[in-house]
C-alpha positions in Angstrom: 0.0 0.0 0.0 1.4 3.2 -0.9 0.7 6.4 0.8 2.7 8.9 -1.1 5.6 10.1 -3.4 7.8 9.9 -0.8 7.9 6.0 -0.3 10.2 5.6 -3.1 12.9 7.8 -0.7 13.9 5.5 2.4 15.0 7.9 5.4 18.6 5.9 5.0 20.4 4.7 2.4 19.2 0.9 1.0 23.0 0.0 0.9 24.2 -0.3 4.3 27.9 1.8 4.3 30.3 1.1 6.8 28.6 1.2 10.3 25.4 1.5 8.8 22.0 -0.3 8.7 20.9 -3.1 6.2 17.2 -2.7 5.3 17.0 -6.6 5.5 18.3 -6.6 9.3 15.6 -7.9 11.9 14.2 -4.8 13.7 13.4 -4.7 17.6 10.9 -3.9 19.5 12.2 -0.4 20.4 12.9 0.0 16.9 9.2 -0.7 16.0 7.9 1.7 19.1 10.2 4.2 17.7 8.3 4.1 14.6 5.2 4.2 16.4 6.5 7.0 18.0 7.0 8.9 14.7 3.8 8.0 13.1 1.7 9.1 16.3 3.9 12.5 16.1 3.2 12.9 12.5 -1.0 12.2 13.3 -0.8 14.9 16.0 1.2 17.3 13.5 -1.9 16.6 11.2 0.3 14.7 8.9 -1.9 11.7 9.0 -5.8 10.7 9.2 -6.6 8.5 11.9 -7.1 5.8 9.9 -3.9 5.9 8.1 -2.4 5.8 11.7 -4.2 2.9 12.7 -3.1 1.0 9.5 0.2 1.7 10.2 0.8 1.5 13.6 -0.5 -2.0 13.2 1.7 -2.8 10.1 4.5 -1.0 12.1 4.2 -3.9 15.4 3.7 -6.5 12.9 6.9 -5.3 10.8 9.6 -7.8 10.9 12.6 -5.9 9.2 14.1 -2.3 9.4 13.4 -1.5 5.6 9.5 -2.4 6.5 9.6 0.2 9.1 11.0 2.8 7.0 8.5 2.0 4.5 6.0 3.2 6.9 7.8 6.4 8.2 9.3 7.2 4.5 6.7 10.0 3.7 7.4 11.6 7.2 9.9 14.1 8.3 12.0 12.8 11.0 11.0 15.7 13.2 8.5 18.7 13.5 10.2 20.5 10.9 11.4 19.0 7.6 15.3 19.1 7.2 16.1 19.6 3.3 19.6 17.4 3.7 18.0 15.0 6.0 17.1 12.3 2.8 20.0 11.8 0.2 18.9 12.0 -3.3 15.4 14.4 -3.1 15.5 17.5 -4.9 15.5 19.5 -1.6 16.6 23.4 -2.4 19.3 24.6 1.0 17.8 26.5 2.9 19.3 29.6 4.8 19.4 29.1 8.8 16.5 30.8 10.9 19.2 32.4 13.2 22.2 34.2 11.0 25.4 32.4 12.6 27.0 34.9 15.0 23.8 36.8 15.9 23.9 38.3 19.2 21.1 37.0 22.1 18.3 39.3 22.4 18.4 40.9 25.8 15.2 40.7 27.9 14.3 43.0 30.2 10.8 41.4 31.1 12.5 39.7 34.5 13.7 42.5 35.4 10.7 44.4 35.0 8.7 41.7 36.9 10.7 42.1 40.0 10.4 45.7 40.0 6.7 45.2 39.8 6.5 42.8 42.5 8.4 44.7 44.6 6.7 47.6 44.2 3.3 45.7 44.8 4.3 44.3 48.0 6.0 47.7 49.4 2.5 49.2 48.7 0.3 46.3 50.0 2.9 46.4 53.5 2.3 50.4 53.6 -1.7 50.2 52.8 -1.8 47.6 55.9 0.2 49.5 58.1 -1.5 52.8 57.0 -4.8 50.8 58.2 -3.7 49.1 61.2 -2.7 52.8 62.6 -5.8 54.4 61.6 -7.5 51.8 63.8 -5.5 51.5 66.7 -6.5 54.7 68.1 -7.4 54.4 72.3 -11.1 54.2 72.5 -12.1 55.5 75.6 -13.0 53.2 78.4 -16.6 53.1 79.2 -17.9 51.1 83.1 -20.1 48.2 81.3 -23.8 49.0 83.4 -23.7 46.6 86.3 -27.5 44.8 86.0 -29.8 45.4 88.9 -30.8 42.3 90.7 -34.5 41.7 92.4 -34.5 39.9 95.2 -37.5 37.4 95.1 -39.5 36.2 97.7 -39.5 32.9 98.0 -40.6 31.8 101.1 -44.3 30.6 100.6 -42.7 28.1 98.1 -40.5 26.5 100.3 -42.2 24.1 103.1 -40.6 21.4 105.1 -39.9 18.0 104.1 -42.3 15.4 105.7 -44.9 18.0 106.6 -48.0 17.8 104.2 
């Protein structure tokens, strides 16, 4: 099943060079969860539908061989951004750097600024609370609390003597 002009291009070359990997070579199981890995990035990326991921994530754990695997992953980049010199042989134009080499860092301020800010918040806050807890702590002047008056109740017709009746 083919899912695009780039499954002609392996990611590596087909001929294994000195040190290098022979498509025919039995792959491992982290070499298939590393594909799986790289399809499920290229799904989230939008690269894929989800049912071209589920096809191949199950063609991927059935995948006996590393030239199977990169069969599945040969359409992808090998990252979130495509690397012109990252396949040999496609007609990739160079592409200029992001960054020009030797640019200087930008300088940032905004840290600097923030700890000003906070500072300046708190020193406020501490003098808005202070300011408050003066205004309040002024003496009030002691006043007697009224003592209540007691009436003294007569009680003596409801008390008789035990045994009399």
């Amino acid at each position: 099943m083919a899912y695009g002009p780039g499954q002609a291009y392996p990611p590596y070359l087909a001929v294994p060079a000195a040190g290098g990997v022979n498509p025919a070579w039995l792959a491992g199981s982290a070499d298939r969860e590393r594909a799986v890995g790289v399809l499920r990035a290229a799904f989230t990326e939008g690269r894929l539908t989800q049912d071209e991921l589920h096809d191949r994530v199950a063609r991927a754990f059935a995948a006996r061989t590393y030239g199977e695997l990169w069969a599945l992953t040969a359409d992808l980049p090998a990252g979130p951004l495509p690397y012109p010199n990252a396949l040999p042989g496609l007609p990739y134009p160079q592409a200029s750097p992001a960054v020009p080499p030797g640019a200087e860092p930008a300088r940032h301020w905004h840290s600097a600024a923030a700890l000003v800010i906070t500072a300046l918040v708190i020193f406020t806050l501490a003098a808005l609370v202070t300011a408050i807890a003066t205004v309040h702590a002024q003496p009030i002047p002691f006043q007697q609390p009224p003592v209540p008056s007691f009436q003294h109740a007569q009680l003596a017709p409801f008390i008789t003597r035990a045994g009399r009746a």
